[in-house]
Every structure is written in C-alpha cells, then in structure tokens.
N, C-alpha and C positions, 0 to 999 in steps of 0.2 A: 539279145543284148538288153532288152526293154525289160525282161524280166530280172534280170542281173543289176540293172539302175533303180528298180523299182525296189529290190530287198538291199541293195546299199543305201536305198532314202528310210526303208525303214527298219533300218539295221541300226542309223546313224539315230532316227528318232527312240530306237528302245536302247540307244548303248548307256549303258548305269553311267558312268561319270564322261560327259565328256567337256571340253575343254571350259566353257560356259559353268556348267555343274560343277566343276571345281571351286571356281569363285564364291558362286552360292553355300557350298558345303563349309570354304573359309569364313565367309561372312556368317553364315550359323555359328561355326566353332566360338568365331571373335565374340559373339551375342552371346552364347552357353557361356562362356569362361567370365565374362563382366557382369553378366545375370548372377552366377556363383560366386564371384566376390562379392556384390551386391549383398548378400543375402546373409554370408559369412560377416562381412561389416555389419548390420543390422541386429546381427544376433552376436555381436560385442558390446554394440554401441547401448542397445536397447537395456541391457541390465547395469550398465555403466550411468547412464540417466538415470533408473530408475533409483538408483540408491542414492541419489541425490536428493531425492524430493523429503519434504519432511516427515520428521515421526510423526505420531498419534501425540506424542506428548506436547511437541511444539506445536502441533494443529491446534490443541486444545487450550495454547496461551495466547493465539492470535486473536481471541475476544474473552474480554472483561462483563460480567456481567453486575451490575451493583446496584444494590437496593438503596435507595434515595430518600424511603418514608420518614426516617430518624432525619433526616437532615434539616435544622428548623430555618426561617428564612434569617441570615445575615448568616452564617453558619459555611463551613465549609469543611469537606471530609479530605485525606489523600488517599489514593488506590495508587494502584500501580497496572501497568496494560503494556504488555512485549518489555518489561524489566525495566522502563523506564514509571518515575511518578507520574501520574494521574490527578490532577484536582477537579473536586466536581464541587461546586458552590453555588447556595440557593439565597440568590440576593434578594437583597428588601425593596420596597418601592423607592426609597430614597437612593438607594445603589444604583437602582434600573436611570431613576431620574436624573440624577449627577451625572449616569453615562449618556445618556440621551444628548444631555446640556451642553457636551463638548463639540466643540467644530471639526467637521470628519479632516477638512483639509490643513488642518494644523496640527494633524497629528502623523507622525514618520511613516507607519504603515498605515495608511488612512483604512478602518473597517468600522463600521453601526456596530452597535450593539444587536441591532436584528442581522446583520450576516452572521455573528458569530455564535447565536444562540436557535433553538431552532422555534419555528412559528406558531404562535401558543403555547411557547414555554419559555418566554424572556426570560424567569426570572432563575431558570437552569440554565450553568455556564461550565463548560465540562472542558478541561484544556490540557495538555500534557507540562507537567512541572518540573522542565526544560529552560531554565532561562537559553534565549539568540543569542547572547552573547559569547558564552565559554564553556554551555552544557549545565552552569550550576546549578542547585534546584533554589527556586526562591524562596524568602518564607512570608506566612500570610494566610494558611491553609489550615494549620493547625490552632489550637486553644490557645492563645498567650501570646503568638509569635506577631514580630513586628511585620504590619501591614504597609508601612511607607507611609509618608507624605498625602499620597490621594487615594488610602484605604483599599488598594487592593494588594500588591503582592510587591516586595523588595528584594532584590536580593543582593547576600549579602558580600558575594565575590569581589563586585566591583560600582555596587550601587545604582544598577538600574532599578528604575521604579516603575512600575504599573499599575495602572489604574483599575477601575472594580471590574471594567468589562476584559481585565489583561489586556489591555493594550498598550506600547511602551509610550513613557511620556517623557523619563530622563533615563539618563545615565547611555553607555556605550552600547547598549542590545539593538540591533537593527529590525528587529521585528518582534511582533505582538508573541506574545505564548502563543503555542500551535494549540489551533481546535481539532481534534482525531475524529474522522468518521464516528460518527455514533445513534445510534435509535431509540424511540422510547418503545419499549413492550409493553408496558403499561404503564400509567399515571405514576407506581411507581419504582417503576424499572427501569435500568435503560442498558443497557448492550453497547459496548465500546467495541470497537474493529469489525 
C-alpha cells in the first residue's frame, strides 16, 4: 500500500493539468490575449500619430531667419514667421530713451524696454504684428506709414497706439505686441522660433 500512495503522490505531482494548473493556464490565456490586443492597438495607433506630426515643409516655416545688416537705426522692416507679420525695428537712442522715460507701473501691461529686447541689443526690437486687440496688423513698420501719437505703431482697426518699445499705451488692446522667441546668430542675424 505504501507503494501504491507513494506513485499516487507522484502521479498527482507529474499529472499535466491538474486542478491548480488550470487556473494558471487561464491566467496565461487571459495575459496572451490582452498582450495581443496590446500590440495590435500599438500597431494602429502608432501609424495614426505618426501622420499627424508635421511635414518637412511646415518644419521649415517654424523659424524665420532675417538679416538685419540693411536695417538703419530708426528704421523698421516687416517679415513674416508661422504666416503671421513679424516686425523687427532698429531704434535710435532717442527711441531707446523715450522708452526708458516711461513709468513701468502706468503702463496696462507693465514690461522695460530690457524685458522685451534682448541684452546687448536694446536697440533691436523684434515683435509679432499682431495687434491684442482684434488680430489687426498695425502700421508703423513700413516707409510712410503712420506711427501714432508716441512713434511707435497704430493701428488702424480700432485705434490703439503703441509706443516705440510696442507697448500698448491707448486705445482697446489689452497687451503689448507679442515678443516671439528669437536669437542673434550673429551681430547680424537673428533666427525667429
């Protein structure tokens, strides 16, 4: 009989499925089957993203790069940077100083002149020509166009006025023309976006 309980203990230990092993082999199945969705999702999902990200073309309009050597001081050019205008303006000492002159806390979006310009190059002011208030573009940038009241930019939507450093000083715009990331590459280069 001892031999007879001894190959039922190890009869029970080598029997391929038993009650326990079942479970385990479910629990496998349920892990194989959700691993293989997994993977099936991934290999939908992953070419569905990918054709979202941008072209070559539009990578190559996410920065403006523009030569500044032509631009004399009091002088301002437009560009354009992601299809909106760009104004880049190389102010005079009297520009810099009238900006300077003004009291940061009486102005709606209080900014310096040095926040908005970058260090060691005040008298480069590079801003997107955007008026805050409605999208319109100001004018001010070009040869001939009216400057406004305090010589920097008007525009003529709805008559707000900015000042040299674009900052708003009247009319309904609630903030200064946007400054856009930008770098000098050199003295006189500079790389927008």
């Amino acid at each position: 009989m001892a031999s007879l309980d001894s190959a039922a203990s190890v009869g029970n230990d080598t029997a391929p499925f038993g009650e326990e092993d079942g479970y385990r082999r479910r629990d496998f199945l349920s892990i194989a089957a959700v691993s293989f969705g997994g993977v099936a999702v991934a290999g939908v999902v992953v070419p569905l993203v990918s054709q979202m990200a941008p072209s070559a073309d539009v990578l190559a309009q996410s920065t403006t790069e523009i030569d500044i050597s032509a631009i004399a001081p009091g002088q301002a050019i437009k560009s354009s940077f992601r299809k909106q205008p760009l104004f880049v303006r190389n102010l005079t000492p009297a520009e810099i100083a009238e900006a300077n002159k003004v009291s940061v806390s009486s102005l709606r979006d209080p900014e310096t002149l040095a926040q908005r310009t970058k260090e060691g190059k005040t008298n480069w002011l590079v801003t997107l020509g955007v008026c805050t208030h409605l999208g319109c573009v100001p004018l001010g940038a070009g040869e001939g166009e009216v400057k406004g009241e305090l010589g920097g930019y008007f525009c003529p939507c709805h008559g707000s006025v900015y000042d040299t450093a674009a900052r708003i000083r009247k009319g309904p715009a609630p903030r200064n023309l946007e400054v856009p990331d930008y770098k000098f590459t050199s003295d006189t280069v500079i790389v927008v976006g």
